[in-house]
C-alpha positions as CSV (number, residue, x, y, z in Angstrom):
1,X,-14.5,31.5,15.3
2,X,-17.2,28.6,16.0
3,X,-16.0,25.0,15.7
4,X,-17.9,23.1,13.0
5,X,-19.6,20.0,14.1
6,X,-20.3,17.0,11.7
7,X,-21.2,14.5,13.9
8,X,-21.6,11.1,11.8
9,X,-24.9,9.7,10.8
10,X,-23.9,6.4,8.7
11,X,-21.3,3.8,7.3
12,X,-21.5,1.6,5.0
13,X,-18.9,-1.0,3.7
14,X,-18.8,-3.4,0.8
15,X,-16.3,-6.1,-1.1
16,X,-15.8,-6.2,-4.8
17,X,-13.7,-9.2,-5.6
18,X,-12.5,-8.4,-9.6
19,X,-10.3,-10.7,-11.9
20,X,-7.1,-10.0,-12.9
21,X,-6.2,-9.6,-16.4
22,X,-5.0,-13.3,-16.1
23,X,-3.7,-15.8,-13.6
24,X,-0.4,-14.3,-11.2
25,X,1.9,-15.5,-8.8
26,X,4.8,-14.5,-6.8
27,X,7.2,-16.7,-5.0
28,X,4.7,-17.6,-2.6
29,X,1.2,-17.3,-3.8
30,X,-1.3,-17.1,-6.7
31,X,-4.6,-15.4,-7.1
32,X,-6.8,-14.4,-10.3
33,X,-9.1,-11.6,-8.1
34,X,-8.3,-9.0,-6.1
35,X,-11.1,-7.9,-3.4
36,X,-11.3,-4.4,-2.7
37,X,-13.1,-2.9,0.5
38,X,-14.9,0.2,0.7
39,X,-15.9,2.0,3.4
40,X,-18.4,5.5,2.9
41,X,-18.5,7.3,6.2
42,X,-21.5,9.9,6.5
43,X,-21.2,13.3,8.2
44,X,-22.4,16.9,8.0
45,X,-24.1,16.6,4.4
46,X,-20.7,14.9,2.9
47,X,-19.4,11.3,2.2
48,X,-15.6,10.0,3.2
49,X,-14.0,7.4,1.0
50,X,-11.9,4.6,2.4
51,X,-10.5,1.3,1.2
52,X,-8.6,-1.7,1.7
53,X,-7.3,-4.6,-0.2
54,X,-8.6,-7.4,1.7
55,X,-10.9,-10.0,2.6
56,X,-14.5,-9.3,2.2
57,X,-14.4,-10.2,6.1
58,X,-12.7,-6.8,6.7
59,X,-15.8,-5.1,5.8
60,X,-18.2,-7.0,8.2
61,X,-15.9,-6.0,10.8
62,X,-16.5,-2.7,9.7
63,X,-20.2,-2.8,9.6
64,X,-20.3,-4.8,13.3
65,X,-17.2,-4.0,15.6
66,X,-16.6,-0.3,14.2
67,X,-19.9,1.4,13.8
68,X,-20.9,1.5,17.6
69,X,-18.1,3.1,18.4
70,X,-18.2,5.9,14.9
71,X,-21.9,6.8,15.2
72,X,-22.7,10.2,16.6
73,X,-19.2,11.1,17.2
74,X,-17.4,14.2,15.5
75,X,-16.1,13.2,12.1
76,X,-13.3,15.9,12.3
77,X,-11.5,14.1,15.4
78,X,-9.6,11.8,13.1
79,X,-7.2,11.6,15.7
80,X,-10.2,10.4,18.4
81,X,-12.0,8.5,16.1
82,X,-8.8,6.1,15.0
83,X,-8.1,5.6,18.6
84,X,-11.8,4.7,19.2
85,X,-11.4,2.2,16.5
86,X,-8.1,0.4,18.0
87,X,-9.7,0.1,21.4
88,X,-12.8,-1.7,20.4
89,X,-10.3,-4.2,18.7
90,X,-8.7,-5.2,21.9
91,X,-10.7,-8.3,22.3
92,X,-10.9,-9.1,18.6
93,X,-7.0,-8.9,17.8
94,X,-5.4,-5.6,15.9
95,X,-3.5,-7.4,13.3
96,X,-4.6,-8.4,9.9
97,X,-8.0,-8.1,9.3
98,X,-8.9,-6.1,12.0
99,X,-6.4,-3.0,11.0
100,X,-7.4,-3.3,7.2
101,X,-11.3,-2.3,8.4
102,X,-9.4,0.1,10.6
103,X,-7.6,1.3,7.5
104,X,-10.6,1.7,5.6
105,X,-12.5,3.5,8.0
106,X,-9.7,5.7,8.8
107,X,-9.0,6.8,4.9
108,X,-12.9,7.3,5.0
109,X,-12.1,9.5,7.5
110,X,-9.4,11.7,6.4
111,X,-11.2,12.0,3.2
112,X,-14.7,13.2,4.7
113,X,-12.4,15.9,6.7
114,X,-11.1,17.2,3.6
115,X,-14.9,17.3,2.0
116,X,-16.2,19.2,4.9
117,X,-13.1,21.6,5.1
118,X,-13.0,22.0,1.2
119,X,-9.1,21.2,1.1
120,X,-6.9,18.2,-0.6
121,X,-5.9,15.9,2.0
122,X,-2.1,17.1,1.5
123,X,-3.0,20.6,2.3
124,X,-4.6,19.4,5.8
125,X,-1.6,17.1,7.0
126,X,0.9,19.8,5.6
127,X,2.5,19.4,2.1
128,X,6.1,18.3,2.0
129,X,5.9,18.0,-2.2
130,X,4.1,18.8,-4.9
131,X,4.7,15.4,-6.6
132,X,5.3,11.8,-5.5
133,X,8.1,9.8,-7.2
134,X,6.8,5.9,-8.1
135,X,8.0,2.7,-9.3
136,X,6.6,0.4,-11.4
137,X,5.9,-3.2,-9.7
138,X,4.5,-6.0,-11.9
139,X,7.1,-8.7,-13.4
140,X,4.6,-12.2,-12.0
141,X,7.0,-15.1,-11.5
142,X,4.0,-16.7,-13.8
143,X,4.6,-14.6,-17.0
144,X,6.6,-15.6,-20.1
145,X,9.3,-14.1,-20.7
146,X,7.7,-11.9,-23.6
147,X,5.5,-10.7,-21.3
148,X,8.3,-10.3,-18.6
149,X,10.2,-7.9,-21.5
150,X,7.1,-6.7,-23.0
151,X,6.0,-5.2,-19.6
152,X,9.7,-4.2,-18.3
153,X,10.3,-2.4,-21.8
154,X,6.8,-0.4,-21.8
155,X,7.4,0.6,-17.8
156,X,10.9,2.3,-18.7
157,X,9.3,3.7,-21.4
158,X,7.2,5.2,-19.3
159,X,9.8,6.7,-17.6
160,X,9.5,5.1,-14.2
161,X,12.6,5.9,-12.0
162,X,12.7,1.7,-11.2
163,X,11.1,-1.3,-11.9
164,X,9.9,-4.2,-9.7
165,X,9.5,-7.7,-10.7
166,X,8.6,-10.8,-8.4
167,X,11.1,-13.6,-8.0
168,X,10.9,-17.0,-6.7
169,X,13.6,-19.1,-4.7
170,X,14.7,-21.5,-7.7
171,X,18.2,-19.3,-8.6
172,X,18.2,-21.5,-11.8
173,X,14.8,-19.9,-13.0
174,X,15.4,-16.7,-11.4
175,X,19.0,-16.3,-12.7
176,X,17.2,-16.1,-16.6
177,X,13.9,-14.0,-15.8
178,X,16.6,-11.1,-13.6
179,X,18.6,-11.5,-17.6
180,X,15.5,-10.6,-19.1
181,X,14.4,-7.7,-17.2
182,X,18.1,-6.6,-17.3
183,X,18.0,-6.2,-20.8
184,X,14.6,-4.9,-21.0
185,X,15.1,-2.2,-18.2
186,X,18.2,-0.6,-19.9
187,X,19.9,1.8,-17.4
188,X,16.3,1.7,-14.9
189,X,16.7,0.8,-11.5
190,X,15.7,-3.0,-10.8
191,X,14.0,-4.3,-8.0
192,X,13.3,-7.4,-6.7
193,X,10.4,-8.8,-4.5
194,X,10.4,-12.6,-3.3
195,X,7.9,-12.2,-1.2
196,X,8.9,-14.1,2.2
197,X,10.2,-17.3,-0.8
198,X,13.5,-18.0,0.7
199,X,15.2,-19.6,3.6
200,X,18.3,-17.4,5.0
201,X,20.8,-19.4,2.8
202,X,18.9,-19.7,0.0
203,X,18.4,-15.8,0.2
204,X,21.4,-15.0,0.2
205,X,22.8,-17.3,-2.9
206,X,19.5,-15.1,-4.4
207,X,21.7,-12.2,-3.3
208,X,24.7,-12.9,-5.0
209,X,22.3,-13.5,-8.3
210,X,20.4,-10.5,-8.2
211,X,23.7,-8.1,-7.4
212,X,25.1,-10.1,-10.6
213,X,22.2,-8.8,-12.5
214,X,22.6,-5.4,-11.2
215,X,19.8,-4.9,-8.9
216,X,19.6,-2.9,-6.1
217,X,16.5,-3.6,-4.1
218,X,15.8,-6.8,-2.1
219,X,12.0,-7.1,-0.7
220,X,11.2,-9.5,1.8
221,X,14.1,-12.4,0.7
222,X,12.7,-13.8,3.9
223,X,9.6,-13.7,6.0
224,X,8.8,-10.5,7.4
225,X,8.3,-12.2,10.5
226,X,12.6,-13.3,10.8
227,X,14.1,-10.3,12.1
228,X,17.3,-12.0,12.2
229,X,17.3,-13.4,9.2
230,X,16.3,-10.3,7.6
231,X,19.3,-8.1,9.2
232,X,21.6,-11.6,8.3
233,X,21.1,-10.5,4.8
234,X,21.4,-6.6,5.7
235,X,24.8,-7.3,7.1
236,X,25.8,-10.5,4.9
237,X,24.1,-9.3,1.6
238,X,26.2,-7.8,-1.3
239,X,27.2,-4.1,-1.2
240,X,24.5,-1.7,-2.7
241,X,21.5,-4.2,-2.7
242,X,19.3,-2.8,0.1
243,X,16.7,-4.9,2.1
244,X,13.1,-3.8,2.5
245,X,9.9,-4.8,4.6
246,X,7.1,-3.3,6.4
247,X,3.8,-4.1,4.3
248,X,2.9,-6.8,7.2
249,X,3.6,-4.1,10.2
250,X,-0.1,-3.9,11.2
251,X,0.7,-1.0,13.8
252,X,3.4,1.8,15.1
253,X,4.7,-1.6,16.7
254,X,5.2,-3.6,13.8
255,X,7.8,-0.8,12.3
256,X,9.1,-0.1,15.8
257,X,10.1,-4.1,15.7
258,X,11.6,-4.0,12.4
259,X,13.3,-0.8,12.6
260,X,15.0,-1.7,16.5
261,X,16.0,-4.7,14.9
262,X,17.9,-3.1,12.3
263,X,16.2,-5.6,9.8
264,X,15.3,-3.1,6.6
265,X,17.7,-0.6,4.8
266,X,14.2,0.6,3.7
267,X,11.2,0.7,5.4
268,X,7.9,0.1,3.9
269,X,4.3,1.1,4.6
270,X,0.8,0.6,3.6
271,X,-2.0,2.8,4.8
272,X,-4.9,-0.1,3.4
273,X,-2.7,-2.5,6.3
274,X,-1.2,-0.2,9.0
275,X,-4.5,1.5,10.3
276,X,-4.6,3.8,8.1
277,X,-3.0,6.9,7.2
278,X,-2.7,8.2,10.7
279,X,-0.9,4.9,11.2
280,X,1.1,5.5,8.2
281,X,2.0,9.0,9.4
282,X,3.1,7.4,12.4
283,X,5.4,5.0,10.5
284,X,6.7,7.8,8.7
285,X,7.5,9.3,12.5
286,X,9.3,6.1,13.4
287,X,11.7,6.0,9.8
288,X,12.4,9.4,10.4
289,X,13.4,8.6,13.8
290,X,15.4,6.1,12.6
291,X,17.4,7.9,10.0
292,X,15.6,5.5,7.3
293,X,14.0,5.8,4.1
294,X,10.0,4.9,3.6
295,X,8.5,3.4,0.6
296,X,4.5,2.5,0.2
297,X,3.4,-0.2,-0.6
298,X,0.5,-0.4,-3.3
299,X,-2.5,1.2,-3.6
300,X,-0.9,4.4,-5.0
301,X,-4.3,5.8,-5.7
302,X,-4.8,6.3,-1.9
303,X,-1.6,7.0,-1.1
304,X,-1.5,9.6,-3.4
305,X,-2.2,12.9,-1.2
306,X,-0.9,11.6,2.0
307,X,2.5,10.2,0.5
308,X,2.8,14.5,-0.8
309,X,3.3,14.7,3.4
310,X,5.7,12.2,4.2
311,X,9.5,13.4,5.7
312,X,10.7,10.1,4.5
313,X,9.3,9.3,1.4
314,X,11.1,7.0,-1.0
315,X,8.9,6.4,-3.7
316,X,5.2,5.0,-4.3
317,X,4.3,1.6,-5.7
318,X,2.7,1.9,-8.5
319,X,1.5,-2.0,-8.4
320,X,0.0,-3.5,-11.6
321,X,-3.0,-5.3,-10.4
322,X,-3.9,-2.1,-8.0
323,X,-3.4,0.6,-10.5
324,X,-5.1,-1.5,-13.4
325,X,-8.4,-1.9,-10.8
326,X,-8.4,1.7,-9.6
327,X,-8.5,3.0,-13.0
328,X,-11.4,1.2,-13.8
329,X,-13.4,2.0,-10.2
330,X,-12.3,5.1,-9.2
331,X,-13.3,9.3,-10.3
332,X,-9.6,10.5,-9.8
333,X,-7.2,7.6,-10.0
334,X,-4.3,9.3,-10.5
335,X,-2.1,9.1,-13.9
336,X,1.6,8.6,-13.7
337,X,3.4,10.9,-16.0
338,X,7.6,10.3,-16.5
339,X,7.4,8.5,-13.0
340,X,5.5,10.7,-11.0
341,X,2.3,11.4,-10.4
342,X,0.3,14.4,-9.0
343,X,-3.1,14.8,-7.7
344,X,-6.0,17.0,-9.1
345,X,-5.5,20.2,-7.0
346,X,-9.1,20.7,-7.4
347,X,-10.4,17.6,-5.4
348,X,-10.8,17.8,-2.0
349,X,-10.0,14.8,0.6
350,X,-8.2,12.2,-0.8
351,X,-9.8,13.4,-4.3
352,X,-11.3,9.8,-4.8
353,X,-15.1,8.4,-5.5
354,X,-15.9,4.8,-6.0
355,X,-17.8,4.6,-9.2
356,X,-20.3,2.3,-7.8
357,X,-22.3,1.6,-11.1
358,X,-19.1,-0.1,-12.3
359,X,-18.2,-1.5,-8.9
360,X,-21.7,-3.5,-8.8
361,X,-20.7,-5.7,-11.1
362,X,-18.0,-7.0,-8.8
363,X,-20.0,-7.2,-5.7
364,X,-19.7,-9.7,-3.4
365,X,-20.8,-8.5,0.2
366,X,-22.7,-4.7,0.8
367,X,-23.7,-4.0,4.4
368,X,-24.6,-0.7,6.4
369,X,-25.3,0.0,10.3
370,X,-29.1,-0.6,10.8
């Protein structure tokens, strides 16, 4: 049998920055937008979908570093075409920016393969499940505490398998918001995220408080970057409160480091950050390598079909701001349903389209290869 070719004829990329339902924080930041970069890749009469949460920067890069080396090549070579991409970054620097336009263009990718092959992304990679298990992640360190219950209460309702809330390094604060989410989360799992917020000390008297409150998931208590003072509170850290970090490993390298350093009990991944989702299938390599569990990170409307494929799979994020803006933007978001969430068997690729009529509103940078 003849080997199709779909050589590509066009990208295009462009940033929608939309507001948040109101002002957020988390122990180290606050935002009221969240900028969303698309990428449409062009190939044999079809259109791949990508994105990234990121800078509107990400999608220039796309448009100017990426496109020499995407044009007229064969679209179904993901594998080709991703290492294409991280070569022309050599001069530019992989991490941050630089892998989210990867990422973008790489999910574009994946998806256009499934549109020209007429198959759901999960049946191309090789289905591991039928349904992907999520958590509920939301709980801003800037929320009353009626809105803390309110939103804890309606997530266990929901029948989420465990719930996420942000926490700060102030153990005094902390110690009542953990007390409200306890109560409101019943017998559901609770999580914790202080987003890089603590020193090693101060992480670990956070320890103590969130083991006291019953929780049993511990993201980033320090910087991502401190290895050591990550697998300090791996090895110091109450019983049964497991550490977690990944969603700043750019690269294969960035979860090789954490991993070697024994610094997670659970490692995370995000295909909008890592280079896509051949760079989170290669993370999912590494954990399994590693005898250790993987849990992605946002986005769960990308992560959807891939995460069906994953030996390691955890559970998916199902972030607040993220699902709330992919609901509104995107033709088969998917719709969590007693904690899981399945995609539409009938939708090829990653069974996503950018509603760009809605998008426009939110536009705030559109460019194409000339």
């Amino acid at each position: 049998m003849s080997r199709r070719e779909a050589p590509i004829v066009g990208l295009r990329a462009a940033a929608y920055r939309v507001p948040t339902e109101a002002p957020e924080a988390d122990g180290t930041l606050e935002w009221d937008a969240t900028t969303m970069v698309t990428v449409h890749v062009e190939a044999g009469g079809a259109t791949g979908f990508g994105y990234s949460y990121a800078s509107r920067a990400a999608a220039v890069l796309a448009v100017e570093l990426l496109v020499p080396v995407l044009e007229g090549q064969e679209a179904l070579d993901t594998a080709a075409r991703w290492r294409d991409m991280i070569d022309a970054l050599r001069n530019q620097g992989r991490m941050g920016l630089a892998a989210c336009a990867v990422s973008a263009c790489d999910a574009a990718l994946h998806d256009l393969r499934g549109k020209l092959l007429g198959a759901p992304l999960a049946d191309l990679l090789g289905r591991r499940r039928d349904r992907a298990p999520l958590y509920a992640s939301g709980g801003f360190t800037n929320w009353v505490d009626d809105r803390l219950r309110d939103w804890t209460d309606e997530m266990r309702e929901a029948g989420f398998e465990a719930i996420k809330i942000k926490v700060g390094a102030e153990i005094g604060r902390e110690a009542a918001r953990l007390a409200t989410a306890r109560q409101a989360a019943g017998e559901t799992a609770l999580m914790a995220d202080a987003n890089g917020a603590c020193d090693r000390k101060g992480a670990l008297r956070l320890a103590e408080c969130l083991a006291d409150h019953g929780a049993v998931w511990f993201e980033e208590p320090v910087s991502s970057d401190d290895l050591d003072g990550l697998r300090l509170l791996r090895d110091r850290g109450p019983a049964g409160l497991e550490i977690a970090a990944g969603e700043y490993a750019y690269d294969a390298w960035g979860f090789r480091r954490l991993l070697e350093a024994g610094a997670v009990d659970v490692l995370q991944a995000d295909a909008t950050r890592c280079c896509g989702i051949t760079g989170l299938m290669q993370a999912d390599a590494l954990a399994w390598a590693h005898g250790v569990p993987l849990s992605i990170h946002c986005a769960p409307a990308l992560h959807l079909q891939p995460a069906l494929c994953l030996q390691r799979l955890r559970h998916v994020e199902w972030f607040h701001d993220h699902a709330r803006l992919e609901a509104m933007l995107l033709d088969g978001a998917p719709e969590p349903e007693s904690g899981m969430a399945a995609p539409d068997p009938g939708r090829p690729g990653l069974g996503l389209e950018l509603r760009e009529a809605d998008a426009e509103h939110f536009s705030v940078w559109q460019g194409r290869a000339a």
